[in-house]
C-alpha positions as CSV (number, residue, x, y, z in Angstrom):
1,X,14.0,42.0,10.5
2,X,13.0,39.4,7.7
3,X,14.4,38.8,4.5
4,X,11.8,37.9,2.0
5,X,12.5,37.2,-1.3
6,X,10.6,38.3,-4.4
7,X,10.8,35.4,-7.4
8,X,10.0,36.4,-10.8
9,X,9.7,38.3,-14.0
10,X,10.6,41.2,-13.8
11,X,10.7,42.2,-17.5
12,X,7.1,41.8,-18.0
13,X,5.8,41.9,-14.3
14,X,7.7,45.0,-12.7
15,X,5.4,47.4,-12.2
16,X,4.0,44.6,-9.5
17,X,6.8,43.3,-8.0
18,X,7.8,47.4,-7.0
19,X,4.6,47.4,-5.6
20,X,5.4,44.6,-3.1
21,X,8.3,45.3,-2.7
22,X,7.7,48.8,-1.2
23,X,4.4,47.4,0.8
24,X,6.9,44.7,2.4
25,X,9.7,47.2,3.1
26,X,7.1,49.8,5.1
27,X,6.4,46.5,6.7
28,X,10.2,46.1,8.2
29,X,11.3,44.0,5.8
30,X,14.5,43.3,4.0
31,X,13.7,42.3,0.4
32,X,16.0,40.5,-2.6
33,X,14.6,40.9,-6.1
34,X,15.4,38.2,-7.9
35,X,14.6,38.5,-12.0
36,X,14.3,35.3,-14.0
37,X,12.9,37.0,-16.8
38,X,14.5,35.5,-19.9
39,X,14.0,38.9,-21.8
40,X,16.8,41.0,-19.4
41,X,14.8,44.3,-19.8
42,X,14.3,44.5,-16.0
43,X,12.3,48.2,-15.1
44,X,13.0,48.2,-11.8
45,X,16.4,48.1,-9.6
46,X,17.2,43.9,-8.9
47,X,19.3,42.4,-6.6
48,X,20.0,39.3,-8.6
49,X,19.3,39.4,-12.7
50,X,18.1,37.3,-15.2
51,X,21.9,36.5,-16.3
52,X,23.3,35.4,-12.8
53,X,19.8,33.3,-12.8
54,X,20.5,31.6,-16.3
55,X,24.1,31.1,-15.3
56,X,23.1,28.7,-12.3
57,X,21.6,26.7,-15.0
58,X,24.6,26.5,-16.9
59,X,23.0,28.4,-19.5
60,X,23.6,31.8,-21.5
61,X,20.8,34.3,-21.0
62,X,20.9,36.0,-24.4
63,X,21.3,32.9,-26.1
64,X,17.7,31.7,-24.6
65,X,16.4,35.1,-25.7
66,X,17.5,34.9,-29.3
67,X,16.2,31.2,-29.0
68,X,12.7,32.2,-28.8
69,X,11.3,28.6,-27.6
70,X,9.5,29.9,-24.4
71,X,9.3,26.5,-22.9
72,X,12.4,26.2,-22.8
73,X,13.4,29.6,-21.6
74,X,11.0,28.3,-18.6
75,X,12.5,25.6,-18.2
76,X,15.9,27.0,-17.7
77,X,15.2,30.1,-16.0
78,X,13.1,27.6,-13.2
79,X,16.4,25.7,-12.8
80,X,18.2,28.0,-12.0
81,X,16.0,29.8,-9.8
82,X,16.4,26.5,-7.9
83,X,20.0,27.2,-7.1
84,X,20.1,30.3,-6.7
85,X,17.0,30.5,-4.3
86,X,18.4,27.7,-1.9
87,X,22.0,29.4,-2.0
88,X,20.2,31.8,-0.6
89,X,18.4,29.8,1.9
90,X,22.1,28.5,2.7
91,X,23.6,31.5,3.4
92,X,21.2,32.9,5.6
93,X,19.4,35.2,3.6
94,X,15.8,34.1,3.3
95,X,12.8,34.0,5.9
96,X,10.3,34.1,3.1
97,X,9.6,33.7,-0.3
98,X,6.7,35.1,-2.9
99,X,6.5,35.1,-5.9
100,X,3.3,36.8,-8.7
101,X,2.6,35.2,-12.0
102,X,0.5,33.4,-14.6
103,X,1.6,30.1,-15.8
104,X,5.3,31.0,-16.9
105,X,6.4,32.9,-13.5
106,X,4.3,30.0,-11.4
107,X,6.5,27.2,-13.0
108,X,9.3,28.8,-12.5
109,X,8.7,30.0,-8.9
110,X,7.5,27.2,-7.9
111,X,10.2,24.6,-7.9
112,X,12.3,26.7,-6.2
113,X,10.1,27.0,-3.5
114,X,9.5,22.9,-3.6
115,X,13.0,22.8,-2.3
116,X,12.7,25.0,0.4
117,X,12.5,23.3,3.9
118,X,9.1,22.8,5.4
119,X,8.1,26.0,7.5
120,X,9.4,28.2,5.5
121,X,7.0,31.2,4.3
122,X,5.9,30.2,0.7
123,X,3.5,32.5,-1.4
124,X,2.9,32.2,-4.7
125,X,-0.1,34.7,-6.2
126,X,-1.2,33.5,-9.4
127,X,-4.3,32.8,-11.9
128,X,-3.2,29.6,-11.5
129,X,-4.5,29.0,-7.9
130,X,-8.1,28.7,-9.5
131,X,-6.8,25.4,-11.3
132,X,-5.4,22.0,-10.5
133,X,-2.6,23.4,-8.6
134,X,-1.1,20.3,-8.1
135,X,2.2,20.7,-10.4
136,X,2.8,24.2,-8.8
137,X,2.4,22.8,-4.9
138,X,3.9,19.5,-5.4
139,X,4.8,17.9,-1.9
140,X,5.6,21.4,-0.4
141,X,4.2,23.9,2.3
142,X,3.0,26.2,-0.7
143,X,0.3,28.8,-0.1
144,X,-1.6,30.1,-3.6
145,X,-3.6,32.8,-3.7
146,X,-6.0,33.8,-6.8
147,X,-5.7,37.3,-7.8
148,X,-9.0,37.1,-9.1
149,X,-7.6,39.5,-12.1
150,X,-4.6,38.9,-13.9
151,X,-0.6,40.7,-13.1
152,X,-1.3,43.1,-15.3
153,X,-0.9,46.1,-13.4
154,X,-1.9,48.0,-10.5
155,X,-5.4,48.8,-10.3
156,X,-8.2,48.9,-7.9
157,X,-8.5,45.1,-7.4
158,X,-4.6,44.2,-7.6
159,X,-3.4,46.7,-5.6
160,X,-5.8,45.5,-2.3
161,X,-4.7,41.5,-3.2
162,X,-1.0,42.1,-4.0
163,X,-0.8,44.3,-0.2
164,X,-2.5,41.4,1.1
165,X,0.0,38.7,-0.4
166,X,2.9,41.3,0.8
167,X,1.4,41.5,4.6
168,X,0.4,38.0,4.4
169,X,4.5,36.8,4.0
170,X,5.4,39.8,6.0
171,X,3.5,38.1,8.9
172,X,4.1,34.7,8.7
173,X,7.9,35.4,7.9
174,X,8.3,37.7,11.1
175,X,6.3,35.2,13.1
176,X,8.8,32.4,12.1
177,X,11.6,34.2,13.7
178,X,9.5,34.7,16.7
179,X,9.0,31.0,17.1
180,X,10.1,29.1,20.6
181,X,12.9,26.8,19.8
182,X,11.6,23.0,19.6
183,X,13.1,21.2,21.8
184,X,11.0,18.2,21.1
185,X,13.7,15.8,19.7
186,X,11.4,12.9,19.8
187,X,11.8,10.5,16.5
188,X,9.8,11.3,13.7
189,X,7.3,8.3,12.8
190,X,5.4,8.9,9.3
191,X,1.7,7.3,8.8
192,X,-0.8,7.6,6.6
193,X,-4.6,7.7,6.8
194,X,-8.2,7.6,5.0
195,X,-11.4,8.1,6.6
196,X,-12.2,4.2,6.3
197,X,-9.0,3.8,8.5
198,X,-9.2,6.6,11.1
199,X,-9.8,4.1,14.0
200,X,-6.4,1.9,12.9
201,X,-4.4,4.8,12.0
202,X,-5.4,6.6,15.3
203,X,-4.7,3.5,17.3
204,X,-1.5,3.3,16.0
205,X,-0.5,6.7,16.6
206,X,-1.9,6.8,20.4
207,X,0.6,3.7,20.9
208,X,3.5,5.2,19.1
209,X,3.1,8.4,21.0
210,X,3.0,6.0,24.2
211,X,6.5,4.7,22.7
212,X,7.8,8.2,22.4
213,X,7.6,9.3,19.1
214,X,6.0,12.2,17.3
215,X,3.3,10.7,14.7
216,X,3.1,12.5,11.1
217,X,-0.1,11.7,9.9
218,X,-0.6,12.3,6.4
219,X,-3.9,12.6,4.6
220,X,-3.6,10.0,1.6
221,X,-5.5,11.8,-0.8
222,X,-2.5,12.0,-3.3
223,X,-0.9,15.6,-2.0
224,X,-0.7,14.1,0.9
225,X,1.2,10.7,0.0
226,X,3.5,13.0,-2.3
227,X,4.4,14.9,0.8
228,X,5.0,12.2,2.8
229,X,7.3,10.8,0.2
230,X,9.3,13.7,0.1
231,X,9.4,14.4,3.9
232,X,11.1,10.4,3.8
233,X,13.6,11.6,1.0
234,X,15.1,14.7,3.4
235,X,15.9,12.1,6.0
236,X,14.0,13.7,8.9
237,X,12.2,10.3,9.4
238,X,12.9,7.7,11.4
239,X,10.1,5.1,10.6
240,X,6.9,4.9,8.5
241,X,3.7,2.7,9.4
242,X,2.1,3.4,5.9
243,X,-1.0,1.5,6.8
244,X,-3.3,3.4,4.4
245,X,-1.5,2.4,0.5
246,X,-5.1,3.5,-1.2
247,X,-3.3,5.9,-3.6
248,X,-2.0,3.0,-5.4
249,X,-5.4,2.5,-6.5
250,X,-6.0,5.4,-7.7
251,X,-2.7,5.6,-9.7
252,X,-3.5,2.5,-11.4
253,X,-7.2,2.7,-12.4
254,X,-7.6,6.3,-13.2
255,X,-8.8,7.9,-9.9
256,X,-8.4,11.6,-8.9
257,X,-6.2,10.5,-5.7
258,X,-3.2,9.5,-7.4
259,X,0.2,10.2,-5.4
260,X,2.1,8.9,-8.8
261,X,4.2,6.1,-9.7
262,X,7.1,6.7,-7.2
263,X,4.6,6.1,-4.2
264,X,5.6,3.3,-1.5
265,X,9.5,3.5,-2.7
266,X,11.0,6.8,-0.3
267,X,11.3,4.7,2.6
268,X,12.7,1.6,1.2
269,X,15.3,3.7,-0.8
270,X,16.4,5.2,2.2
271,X,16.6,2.3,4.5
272,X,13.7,3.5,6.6
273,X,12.0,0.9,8.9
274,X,8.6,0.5,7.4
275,X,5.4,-1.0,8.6
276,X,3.1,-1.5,5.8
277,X,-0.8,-2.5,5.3
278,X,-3.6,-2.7,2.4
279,X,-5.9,0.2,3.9
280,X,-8.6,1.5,1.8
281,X,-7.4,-0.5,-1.3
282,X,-10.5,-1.5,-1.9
283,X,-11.3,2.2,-3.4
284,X,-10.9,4.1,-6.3
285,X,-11.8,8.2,-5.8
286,X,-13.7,10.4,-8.0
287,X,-15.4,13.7,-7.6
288,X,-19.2,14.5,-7.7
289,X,-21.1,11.2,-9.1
290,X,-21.3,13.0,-12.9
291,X,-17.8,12.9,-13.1
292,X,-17.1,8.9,-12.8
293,X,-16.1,7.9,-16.0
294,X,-18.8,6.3,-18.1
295,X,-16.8,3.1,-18.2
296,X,-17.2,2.8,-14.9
297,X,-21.4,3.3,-14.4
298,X,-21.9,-0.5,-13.7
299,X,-19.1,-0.5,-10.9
300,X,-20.0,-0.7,-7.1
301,X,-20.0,3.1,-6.6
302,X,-20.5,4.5,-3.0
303,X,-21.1,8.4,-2.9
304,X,-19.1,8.8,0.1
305,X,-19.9,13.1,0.1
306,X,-21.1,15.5,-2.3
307,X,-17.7,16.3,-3.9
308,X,-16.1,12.5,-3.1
309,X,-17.4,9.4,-4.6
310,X,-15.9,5.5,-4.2
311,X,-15.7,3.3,-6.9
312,X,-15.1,-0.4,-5.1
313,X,-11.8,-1.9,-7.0
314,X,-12.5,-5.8,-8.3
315,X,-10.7,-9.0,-8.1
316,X,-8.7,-8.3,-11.4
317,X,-7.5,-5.0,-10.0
318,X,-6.7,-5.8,-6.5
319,X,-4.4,-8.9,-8.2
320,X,-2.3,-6.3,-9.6
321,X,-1.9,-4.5,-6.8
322,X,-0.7,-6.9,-4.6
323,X,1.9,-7.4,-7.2
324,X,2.4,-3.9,-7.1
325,X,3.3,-3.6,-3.7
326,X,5.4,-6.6,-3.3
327,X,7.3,-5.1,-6.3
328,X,8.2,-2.0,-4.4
329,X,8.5,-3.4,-1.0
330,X,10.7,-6.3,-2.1
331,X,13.4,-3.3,-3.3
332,X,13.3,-1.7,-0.1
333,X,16.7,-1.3,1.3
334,X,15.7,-1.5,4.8
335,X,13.4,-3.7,7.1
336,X,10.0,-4.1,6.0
337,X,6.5,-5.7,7.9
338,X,2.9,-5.9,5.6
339,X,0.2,-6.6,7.9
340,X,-3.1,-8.1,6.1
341,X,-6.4,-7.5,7.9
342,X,-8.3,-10.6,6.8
343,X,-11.4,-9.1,8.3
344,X,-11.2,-6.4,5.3
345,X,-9.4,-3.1,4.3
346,X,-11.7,-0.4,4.9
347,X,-14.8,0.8,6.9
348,X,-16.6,0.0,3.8
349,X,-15.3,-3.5,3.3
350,X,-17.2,-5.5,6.2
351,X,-20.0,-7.6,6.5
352,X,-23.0,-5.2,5.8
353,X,-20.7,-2.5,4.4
354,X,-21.2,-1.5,0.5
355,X,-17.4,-2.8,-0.4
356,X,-18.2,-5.7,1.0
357,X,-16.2,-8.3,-1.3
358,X,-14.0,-11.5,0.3
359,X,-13.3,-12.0,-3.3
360,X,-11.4,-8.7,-3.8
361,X,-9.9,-8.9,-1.3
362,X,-8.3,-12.8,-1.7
363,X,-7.3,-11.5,-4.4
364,X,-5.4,-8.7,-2.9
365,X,-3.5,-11.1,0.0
366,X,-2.7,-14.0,-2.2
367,X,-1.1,-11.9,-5.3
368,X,0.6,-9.9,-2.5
369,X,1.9,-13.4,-0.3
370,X,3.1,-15.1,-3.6
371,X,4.7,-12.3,-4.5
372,X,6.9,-10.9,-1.9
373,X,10.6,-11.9,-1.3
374,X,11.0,-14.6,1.7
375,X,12.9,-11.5,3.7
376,X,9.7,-9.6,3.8
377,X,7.9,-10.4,7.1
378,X,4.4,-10.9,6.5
379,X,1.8,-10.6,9.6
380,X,-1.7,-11.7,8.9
381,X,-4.5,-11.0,11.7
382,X,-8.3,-12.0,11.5
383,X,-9.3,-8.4,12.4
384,X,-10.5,-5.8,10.3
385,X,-8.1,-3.1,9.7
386,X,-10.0,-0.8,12.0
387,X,-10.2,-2.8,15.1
388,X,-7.6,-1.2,17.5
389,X,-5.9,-4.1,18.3
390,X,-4.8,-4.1,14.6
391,X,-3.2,-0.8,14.6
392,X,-1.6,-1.2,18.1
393,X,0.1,-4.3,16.5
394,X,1.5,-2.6,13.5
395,X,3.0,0.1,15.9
396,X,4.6,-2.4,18.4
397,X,6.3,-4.0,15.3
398,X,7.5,-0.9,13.9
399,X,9.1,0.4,16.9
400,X,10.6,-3.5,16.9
401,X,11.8,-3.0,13.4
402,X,13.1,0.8,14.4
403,X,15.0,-0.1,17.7
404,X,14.3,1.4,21.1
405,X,17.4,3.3,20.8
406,X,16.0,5.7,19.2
407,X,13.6,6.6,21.2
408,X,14.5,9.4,24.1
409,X,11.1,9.0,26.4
């Protein structure tokens, strides 16, 4: 029988969670209430209150009430829900989490699921989910759901969505505990990838596999670099071959694909073997065409699909980056290889191709060579980063740099 776990305010959003929580009990469910609703005025029986909540933040509930400064009240009430969330995750008492809520109960809800393990059931219904839901899913496992009306009661719409969120962690929740075991104790080998370096990135895990490791392959669209980072942080990785650092770009000239300023340093703080290339640098992603920024209407712009469109990065730009990643790779704590395709970065960047640019790209290696520390081993191959051979190279090297001891095949 699964324990799921109901996050949220309860002193403005009871009426719901009652609802849910008597659809998930006919369901076979245990459930936990768990009220972080500053205001205390919970109308339905909790399991955990608003003052227990406040008091793993080391604050005083009534206090933040008197207050009045809602953002802070958040603020608190979402720290706390933290602890008290994975204390319950510690002690054995949650198999699922959901939580209902506009932008108030979605910020607090959803850090405390952000430090749940991957796997673990995560539902979060709000009005939010119809946004940039970015900030609420963070690197996590987190599913949204739009309520299409707001938590404001239960009426004709609400009722059908909020049974559907309730069966929905009802499901995946049971079906958790009905998992096989894995046995697979093969290392764990993070990588990223673009669609300009699929071929690479695909070599590289074939050969890695080959080696006997599991390959993590990680879209780097920004979500997916954030994820990655934080998959590095819990330790469960034994090496990365982050041969697609495109995000980089993004962060630094305004693009949509942005995995923030901590990007490329997990791994290095950690100690983690590394393997690391220049893939799809050579791009900076927008949306539709009408929404690249007028400053940038003379670029070299590529409309790669109706909702995706390239912006080629220049000379100027790709100097800094090359600085940019020596920066973060020379403070890496563990060993580190960068492998430059001289042949060019992308699917887009060879002869005939509309990123085209030798320029750019010189740019790119010789900021990046004079820049990195002597202990950072620097590989330079003729080959364009998607010729197999390339990718097969960066994954012999990392399972050099990793040791063959960890590998059980």
């Amino acid at each position: 029988m699964p324990t799921i776990v109901l996050l949220g305010t309860l002193d403005t959003k009871g009426a719901e969670y009652e609802f849910v929580r008597r659809r998930l009990v006919g369901q076979g469910c245990d459930v936990i209430m768990v009220d972080a609703g500053v205001m205390g005025q919970d109308r339905v029986p909790v399991d955990i209150g608003p003052d227990e909540v406040a008091r793993a933040a080391d604050e005083d509930r009534g206090a933040l009430a008197a207050n009045g400064d809602r953002g802070t009240a958040v603020a608190t009430m979402a720290r706390g829900a933290v602890r008290v969330i994975t204390g319950l995750h510690a002690a054995g008492r949650l198999d699922g989490i959901l939580a209902l809520g506009g932008g108030g109960g979605a910020s607090i809800a959803a850090p405390a699921m952000q430090a749940l393990p991957v796997g673990l059931p995560k539902l979060l219904v709000s009005t939010m989910a119809a946004g940039d839901t970015r900030p609420f899913v963070g690197g996590a496992d987190i599913a949204m759901l739009y309520p299409v009306v707001d938590i404001a009661g239960i009426n004709r719409v609400s009722k059908r969505i909020l049974a559907n969120a309730a069966d929905a962690v009802a499901g995946m929740a049971g079906g958790a505990s009905r998992m096989p075991d894995d046995e697979d104790d093969r290392p764990l080998v993070a990588a990223t990838m673009f669609g300009v370096t699929t071929p690479c990135v695909t070599a590289a895990r074939e050969r890695l596999e080959d080696l006997g490791y599991e390959v993590l392959v990680f879209h780097a669209t920004g979500t997916g670099g954030r994820s990655m980072e934080t998959l590095v942080r819990s330790g469960a990785i034994t090496g990365v071959l982050d041969a697609t650092t495109t995000e980089l770009a993004d962060d630094l000239v305004g693009g949509v694909m942005s995995a923030g300023p901590e990007r490329l340093e997990a791994a290095g703080a950690r100690a983690i073997p590394q393997v690391v290339s220049v893939g799809a640098l050579d791009m900076v992603n927008f949306g539709p065409p009408e929404t690249v920024p007028e400053r940038f209407r003379s670029r070299t712009i590529h409309v790669h699909n109706p909702m995706v469109t390239l912006m080629r990065t220049t000379p100027e730009e790709n100097e800094i980056l090359g600085r940019t990643l020596a920066r973060k790779l020379n403070a890496a704590r563990g060993p580190v290889a960068v492998f430059l395709p001289l042949g060019g970065v992308s699917a887009l960047d060879v002869p005939g191709k509309p990123f085209h640019d030798p320029r750019a790209d010189r740019a790119l290696y010789e900021s990046l060579a004079a820049a990195l520390d002597p202990a950072v081993e620097l590989v330079e191959l003729a080959t364009d980063i998607n010729d197999p051979s390339f990718g097969r190279a960066m994954a012999d090297r990392l399972h050099q740099l990793v040791g063959p001891g960890a590998v059980v095949a």
